[in-house]
mmCIF file as gemmi writes it, N, C-alpha and C atoms, coordinates in Angstrom:
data_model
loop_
_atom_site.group_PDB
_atom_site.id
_atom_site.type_symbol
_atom_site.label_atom_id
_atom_site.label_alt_id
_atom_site.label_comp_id
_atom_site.label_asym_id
_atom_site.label_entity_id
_atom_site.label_seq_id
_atom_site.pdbx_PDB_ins_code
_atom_site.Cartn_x
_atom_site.Cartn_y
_atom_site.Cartn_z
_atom_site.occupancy
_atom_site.B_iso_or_equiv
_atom_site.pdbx_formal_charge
_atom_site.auth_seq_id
_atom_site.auth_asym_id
_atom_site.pdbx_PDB_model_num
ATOM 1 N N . UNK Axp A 1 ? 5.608 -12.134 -4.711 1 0 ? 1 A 1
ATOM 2 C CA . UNK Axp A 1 ? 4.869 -11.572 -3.604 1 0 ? 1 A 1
ATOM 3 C C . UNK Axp A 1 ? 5.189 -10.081 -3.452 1 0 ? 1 A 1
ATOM 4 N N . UNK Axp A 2 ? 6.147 -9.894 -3.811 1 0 ? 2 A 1
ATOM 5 C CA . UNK Axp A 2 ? 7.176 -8.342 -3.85 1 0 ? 2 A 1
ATOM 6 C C . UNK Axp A 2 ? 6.231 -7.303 -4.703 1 0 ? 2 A 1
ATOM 7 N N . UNK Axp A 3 ? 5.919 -8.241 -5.736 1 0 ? 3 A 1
ATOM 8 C CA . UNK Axp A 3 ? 5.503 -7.04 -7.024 1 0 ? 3 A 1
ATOM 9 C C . UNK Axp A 3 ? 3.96 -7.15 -6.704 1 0 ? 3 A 1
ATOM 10 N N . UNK Axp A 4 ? 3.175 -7.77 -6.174 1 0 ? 4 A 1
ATOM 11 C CA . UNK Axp A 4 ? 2.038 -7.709 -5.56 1 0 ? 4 A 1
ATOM 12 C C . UNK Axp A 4 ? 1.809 -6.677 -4.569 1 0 ? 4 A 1
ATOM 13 N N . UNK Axp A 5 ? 2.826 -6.725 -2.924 1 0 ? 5 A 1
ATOM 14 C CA . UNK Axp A 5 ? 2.824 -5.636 -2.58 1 0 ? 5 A 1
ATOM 15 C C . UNK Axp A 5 ? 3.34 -4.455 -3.392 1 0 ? 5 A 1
ATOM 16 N N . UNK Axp A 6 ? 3.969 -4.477 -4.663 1 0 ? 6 A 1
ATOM 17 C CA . UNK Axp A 6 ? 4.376 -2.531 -4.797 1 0 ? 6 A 1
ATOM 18 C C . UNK Axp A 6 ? 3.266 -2.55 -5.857 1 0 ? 6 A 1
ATOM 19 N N . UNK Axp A 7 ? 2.214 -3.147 -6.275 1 0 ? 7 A 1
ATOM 20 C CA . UNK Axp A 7 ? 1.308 -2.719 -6.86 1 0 ? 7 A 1
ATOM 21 C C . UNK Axp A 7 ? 0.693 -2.144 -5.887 1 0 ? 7 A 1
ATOM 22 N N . UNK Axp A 8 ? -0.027 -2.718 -4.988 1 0 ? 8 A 1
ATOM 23 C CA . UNK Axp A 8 ? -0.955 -2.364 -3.722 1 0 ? 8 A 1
ATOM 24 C C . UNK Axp A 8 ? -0.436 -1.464 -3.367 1 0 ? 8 A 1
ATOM 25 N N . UNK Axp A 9 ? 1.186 -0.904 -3.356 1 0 ? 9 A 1
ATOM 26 C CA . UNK Axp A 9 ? 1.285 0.089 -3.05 1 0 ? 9 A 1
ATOM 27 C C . UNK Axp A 9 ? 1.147 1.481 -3.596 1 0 ? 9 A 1
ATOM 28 N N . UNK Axp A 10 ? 1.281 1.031 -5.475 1 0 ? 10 A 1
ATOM 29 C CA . UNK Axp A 10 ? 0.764 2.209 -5.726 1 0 ? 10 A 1
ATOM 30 C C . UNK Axp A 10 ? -0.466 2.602 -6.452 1 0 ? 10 A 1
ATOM 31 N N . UNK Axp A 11 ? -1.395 1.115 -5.913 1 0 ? 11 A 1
ATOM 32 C CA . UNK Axp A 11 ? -2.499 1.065 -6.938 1 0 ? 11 A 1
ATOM 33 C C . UNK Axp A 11 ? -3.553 1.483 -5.779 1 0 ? 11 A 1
ATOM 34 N N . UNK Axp A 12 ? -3.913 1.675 -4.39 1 0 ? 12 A 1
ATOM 35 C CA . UNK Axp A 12 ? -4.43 1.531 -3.424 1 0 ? 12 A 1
ATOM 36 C C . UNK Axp A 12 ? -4.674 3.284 -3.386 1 0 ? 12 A 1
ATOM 37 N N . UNK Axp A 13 ? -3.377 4.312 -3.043 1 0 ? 13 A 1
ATOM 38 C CA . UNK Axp A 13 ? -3.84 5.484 -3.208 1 0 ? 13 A 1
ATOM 39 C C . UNK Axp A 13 ? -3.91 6.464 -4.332 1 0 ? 13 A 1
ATOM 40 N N . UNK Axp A 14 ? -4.084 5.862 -5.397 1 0 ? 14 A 1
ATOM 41 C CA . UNK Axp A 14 ? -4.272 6.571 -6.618 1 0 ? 14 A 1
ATOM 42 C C . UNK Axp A 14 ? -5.543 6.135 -7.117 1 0 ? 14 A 1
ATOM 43 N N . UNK Axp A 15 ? -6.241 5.008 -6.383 1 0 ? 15 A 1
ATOM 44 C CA . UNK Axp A 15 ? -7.21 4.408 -6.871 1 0 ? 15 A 1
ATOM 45 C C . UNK Axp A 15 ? -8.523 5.113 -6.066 1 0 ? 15 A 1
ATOM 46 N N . UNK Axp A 16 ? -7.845 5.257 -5.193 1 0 ? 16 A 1
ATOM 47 C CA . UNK Axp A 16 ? -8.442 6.185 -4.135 1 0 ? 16 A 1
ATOM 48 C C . UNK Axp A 16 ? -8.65 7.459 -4.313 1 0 ? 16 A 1
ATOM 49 N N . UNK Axp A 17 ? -8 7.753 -4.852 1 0 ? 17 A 1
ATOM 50 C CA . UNK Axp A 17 ? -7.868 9.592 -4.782 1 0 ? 17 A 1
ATOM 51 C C . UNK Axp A 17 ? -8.683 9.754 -6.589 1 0 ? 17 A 1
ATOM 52 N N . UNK Axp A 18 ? -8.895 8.853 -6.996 1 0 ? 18 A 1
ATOM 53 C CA . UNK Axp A 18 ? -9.5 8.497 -8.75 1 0 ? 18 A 1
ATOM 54 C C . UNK Axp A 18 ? -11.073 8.987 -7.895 1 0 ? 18 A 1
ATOM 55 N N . UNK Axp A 19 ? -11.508 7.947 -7.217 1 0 ? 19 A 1
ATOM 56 C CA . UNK Axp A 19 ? -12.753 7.639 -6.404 1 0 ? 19 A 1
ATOM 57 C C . UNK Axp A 19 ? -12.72 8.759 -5.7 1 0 ? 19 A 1
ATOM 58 N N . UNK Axp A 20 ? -12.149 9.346 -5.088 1 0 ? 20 A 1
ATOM 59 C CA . UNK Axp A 20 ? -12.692 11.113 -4.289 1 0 ? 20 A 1
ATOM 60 C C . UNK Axp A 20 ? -12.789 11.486 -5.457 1 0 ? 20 A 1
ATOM 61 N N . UNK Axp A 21 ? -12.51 11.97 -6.174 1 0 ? 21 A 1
ATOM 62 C CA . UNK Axp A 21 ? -12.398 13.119 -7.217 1 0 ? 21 A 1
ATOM 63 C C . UNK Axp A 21 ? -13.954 12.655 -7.782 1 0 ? 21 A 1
ATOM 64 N N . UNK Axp A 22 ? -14.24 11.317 -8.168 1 0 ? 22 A 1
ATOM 65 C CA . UNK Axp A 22 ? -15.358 11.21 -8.501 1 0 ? 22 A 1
ATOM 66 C C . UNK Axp A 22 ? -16.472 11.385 -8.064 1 0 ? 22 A 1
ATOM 67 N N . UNK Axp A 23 ? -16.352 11.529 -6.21 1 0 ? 23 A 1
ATOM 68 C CA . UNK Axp A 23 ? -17.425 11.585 -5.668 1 0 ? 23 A 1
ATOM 69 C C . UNK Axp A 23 ? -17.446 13.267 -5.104 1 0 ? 23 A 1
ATOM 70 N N . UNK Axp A 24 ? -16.889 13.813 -5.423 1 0 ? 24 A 1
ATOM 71 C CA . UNK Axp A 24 ? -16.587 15.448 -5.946 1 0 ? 24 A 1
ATOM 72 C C . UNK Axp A 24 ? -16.269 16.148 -4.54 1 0 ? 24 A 1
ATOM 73 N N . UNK Axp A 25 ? -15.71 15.715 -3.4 1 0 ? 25 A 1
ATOM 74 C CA . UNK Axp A 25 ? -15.042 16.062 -2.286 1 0 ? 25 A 1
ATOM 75 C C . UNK Axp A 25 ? -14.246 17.073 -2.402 1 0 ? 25 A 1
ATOM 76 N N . UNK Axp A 26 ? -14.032 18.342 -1.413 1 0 ? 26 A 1
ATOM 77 C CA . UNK Axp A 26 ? -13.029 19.187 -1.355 1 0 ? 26 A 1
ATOM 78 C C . UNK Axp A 26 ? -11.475 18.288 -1.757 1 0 ? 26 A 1
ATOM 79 N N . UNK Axp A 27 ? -10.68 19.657 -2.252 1 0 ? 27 A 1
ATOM 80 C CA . UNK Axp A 27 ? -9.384 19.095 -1.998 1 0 ? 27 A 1
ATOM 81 C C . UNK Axp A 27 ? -8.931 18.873 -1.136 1 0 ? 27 A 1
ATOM 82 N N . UNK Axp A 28 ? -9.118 19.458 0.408 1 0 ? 28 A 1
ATOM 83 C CA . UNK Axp A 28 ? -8.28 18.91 1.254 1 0 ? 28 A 1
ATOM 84 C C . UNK Axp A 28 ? -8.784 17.556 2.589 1 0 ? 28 A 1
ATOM 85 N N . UNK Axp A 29 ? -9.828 17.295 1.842 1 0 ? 29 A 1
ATOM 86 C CA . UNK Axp A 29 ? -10.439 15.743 2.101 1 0 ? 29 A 1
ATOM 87 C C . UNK Axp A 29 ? -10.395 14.771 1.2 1 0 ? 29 A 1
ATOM 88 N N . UNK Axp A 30 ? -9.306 15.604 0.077 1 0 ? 30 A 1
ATOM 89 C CA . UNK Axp A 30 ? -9.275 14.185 -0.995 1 0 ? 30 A 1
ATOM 90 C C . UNK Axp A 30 ? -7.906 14.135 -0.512 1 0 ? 30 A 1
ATOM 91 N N . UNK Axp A 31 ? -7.08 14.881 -0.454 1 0 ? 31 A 1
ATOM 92 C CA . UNK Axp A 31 ? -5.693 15.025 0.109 1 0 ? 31 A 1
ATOM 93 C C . UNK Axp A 31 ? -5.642 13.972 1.319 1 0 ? 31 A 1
ATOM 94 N N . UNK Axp A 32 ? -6.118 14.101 2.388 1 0 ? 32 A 1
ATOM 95 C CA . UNK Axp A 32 ? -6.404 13.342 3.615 1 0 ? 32 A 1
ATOM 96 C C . UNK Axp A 32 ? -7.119 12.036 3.129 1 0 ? 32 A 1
ATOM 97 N N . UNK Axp A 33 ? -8.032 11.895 2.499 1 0 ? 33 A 1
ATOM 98 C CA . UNK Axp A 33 ? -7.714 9.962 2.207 1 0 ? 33 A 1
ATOM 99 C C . UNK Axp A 33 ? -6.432 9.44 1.323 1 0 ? 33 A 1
ATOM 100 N N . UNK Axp A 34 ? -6.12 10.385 0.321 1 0 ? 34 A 1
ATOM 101 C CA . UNK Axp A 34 ? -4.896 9.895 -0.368 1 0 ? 34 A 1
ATOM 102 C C . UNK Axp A 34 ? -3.913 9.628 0.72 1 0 ? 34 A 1
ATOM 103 N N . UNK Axp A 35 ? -3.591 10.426 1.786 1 0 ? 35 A 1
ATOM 104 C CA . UNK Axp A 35 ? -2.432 10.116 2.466 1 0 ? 35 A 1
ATOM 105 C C . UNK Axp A 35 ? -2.82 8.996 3.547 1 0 ? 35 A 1
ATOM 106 N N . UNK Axp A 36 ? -3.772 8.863 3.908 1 0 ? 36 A 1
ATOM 107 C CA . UNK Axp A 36 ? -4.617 7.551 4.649 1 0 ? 36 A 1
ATOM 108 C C . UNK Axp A 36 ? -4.423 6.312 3.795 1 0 ? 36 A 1
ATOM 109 N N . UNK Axp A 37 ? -4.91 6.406 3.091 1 0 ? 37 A 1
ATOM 110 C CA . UNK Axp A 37 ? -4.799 5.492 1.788 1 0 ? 37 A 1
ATOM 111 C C . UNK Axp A 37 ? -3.07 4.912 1.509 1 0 ? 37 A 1
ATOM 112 N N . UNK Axp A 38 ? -2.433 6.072 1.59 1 0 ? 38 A 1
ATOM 113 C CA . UNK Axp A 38 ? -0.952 5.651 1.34 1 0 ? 38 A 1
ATOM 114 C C . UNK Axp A 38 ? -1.021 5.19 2.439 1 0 ? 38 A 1
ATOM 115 N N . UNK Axp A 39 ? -0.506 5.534 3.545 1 0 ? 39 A 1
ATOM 116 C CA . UNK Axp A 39 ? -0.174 4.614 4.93 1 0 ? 39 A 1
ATOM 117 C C . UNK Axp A 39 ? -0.847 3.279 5.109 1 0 ? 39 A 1
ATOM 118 N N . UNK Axp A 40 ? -2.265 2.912 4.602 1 0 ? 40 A 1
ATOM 119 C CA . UNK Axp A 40 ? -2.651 1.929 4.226 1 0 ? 40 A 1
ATOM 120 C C . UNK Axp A 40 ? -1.695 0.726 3.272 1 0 ? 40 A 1
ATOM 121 N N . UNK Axp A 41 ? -1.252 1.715 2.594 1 0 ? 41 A 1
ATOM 122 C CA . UNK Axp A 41 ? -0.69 0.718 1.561 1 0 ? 41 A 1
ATOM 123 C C . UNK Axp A 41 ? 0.838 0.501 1.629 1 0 ? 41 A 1
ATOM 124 N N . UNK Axp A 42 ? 1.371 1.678 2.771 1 0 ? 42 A 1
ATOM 125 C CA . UNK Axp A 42 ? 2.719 1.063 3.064 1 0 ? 42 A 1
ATOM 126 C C . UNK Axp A 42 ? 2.883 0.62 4.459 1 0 ? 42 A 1
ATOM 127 N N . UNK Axp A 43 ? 1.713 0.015 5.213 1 0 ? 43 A 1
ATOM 128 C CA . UNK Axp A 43 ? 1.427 -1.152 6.254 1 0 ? 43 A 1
ATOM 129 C C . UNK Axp A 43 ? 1.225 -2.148 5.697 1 0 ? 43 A 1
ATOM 130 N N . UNK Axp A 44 ? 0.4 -2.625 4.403 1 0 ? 44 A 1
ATOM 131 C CA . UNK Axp A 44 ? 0.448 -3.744 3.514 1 0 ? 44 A 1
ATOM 132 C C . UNK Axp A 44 ? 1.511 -3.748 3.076 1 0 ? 44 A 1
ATOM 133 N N . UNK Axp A 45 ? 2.338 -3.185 2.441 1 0 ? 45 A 1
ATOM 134 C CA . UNK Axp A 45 ? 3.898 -3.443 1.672 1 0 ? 45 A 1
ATOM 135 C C . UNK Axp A 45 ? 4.951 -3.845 3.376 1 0 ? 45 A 1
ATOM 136 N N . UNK Axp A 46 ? 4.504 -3.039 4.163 1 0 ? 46 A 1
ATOM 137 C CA . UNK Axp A 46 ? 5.601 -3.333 4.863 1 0 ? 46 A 1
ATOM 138 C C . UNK Axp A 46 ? 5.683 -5.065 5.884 1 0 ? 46 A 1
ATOM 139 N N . UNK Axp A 47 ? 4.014 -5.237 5.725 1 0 ? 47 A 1
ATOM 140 C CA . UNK Axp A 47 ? 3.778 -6.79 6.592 1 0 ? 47 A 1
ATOM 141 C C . UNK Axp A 47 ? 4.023 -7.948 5.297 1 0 ? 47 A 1
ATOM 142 N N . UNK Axp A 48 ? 3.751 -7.207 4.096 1 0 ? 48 A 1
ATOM 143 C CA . UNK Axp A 48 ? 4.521 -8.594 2.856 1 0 ? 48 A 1
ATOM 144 C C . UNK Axp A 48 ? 6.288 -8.882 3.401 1 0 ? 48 A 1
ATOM 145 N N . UNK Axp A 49 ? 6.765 -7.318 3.02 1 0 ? 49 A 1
ATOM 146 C CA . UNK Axp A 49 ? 8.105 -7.607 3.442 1 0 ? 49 A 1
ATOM 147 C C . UNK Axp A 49 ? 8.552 -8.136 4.632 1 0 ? 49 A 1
ATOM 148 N N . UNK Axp A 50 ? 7.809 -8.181 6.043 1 0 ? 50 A 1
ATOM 149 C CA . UNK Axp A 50 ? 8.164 -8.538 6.923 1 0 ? 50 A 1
ATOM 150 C C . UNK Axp A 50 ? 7.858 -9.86 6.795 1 0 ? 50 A 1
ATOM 151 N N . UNK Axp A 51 ? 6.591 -10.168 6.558 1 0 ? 51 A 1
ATOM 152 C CA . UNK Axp A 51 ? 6.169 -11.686 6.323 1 0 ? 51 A 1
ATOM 153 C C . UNK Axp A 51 ? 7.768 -12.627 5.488 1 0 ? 51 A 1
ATOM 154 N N . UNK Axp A 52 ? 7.591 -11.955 4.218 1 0 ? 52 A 1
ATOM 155 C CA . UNK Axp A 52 ? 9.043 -12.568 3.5 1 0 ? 52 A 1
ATOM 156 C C . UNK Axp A 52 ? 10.226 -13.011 3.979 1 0 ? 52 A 1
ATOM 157 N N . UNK Axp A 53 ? 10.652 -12.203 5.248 1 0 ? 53 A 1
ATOM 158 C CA . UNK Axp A 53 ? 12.022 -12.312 5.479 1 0 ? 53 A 1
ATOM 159 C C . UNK Axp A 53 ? 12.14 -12.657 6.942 1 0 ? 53 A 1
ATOM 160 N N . UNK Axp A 54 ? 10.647 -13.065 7.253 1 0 ? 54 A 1
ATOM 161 C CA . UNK Axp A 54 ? 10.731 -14.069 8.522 1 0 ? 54 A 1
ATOM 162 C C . UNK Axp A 54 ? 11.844 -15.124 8.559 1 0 ? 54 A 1
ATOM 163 N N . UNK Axp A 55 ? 12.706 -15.446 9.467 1 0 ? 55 A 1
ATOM 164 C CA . UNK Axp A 55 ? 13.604 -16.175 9.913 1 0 ? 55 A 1
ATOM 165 C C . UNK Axp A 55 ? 13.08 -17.719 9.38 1 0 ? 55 A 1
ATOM 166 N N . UNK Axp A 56 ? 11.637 -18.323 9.872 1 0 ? 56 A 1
ATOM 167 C CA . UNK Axp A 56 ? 11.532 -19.694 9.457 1 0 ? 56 A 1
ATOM 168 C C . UNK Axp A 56 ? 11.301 -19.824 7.863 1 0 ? 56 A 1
ATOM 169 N N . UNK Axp A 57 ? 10.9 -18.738 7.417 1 0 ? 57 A 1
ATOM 170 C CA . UNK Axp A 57 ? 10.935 -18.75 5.788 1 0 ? 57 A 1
ATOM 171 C C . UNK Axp A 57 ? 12.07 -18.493 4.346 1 0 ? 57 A 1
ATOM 172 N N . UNK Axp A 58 ? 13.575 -18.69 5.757 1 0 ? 58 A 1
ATOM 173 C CA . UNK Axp A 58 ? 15.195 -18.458 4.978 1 0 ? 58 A 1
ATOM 174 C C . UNK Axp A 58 ? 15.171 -20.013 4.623 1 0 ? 58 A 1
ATOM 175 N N . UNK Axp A 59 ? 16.268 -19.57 3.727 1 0 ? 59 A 1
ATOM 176 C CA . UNK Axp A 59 ? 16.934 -20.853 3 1 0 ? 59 A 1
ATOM 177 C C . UNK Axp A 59 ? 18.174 -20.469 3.779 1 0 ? 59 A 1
ATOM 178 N N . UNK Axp A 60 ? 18.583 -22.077 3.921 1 0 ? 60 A 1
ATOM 179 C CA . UNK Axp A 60 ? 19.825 -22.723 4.477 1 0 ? 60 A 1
ATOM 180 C C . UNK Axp A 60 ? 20.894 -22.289 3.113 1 0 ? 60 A 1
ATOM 181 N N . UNK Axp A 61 ? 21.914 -21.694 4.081 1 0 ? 61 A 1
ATOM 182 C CA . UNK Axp A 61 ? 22.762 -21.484 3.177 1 0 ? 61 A 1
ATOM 183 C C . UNK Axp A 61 ? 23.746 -22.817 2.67 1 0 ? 61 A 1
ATOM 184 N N . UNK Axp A 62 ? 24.224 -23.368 1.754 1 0 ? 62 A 1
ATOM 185 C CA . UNK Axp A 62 ? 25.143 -24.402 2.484 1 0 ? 62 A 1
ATOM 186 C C . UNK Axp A 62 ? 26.202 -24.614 1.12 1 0 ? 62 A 1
């Protein structure tokens, strides 16, 4: 689930900023979705990790 979110994390704003460039936008509106785009993708990385290490989803130590 880990390596799913750090793809998304770095496949989301590079994939993005691929797609401005293609649709031939200034630089500093391709700049501003790339960094949109990142925060996008480290709110998805950060609700995997939180999801993961939810309390009812530990193993019993024993």
């Amino acid at each position: 689930m880990k390596l799913i979110s750090d793809a998304c994390r770095l496949i989301i704003p590079c994939g993005g900023l691929y797609l401005v460039a293609q649709s031939g936008l200034p630089f500093v509106q391709s700049t501003l979705v790339y960094a949109l785009l990142g925060l996008a993708a480290n709110c998805i990385y950060l609700g995997v990790i939180w999801y993961s290490v939810a309390p009812v989803r530990q193993r019993v130590l024993a």
